[in-house]
C-alpha positions, 0 to 999 in steps of 0.5 A: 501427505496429510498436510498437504490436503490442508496446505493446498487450499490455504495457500490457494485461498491466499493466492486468490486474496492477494489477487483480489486485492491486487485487481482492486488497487488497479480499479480503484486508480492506485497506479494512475500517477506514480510520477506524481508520488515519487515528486510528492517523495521527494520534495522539501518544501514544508508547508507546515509551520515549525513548532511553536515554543511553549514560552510565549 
């Protein structure tokens, strides 16, 4: 019983944390354009250019 009076209010204050952090990726626009990422996931075009031989 004992550990109860100390498991409570952390897995409360932890509650609290993931929500806080939850409500701020919704004001700071996280979910604004979930389309547009999965796209960006799965397009292949590379604009990068390959890597370069060391023998030149």
């Amino acid at each position: 019983m004992n550990t109860l009076v100390f498991l409570i209010p952390i897995a409360l204050l932890l509650g609290g944390l993931g929500l806080a952090a939850f409500l701020w990726s919704l004001k700071s626009g996280q979910y604004e354009d979930l389309d547009g990422a999965a796209w960006r996931a799965l397009n292949d075009d590379d604009d990068r250019p390959g890597p370069q031989s060391l023998h030149r």
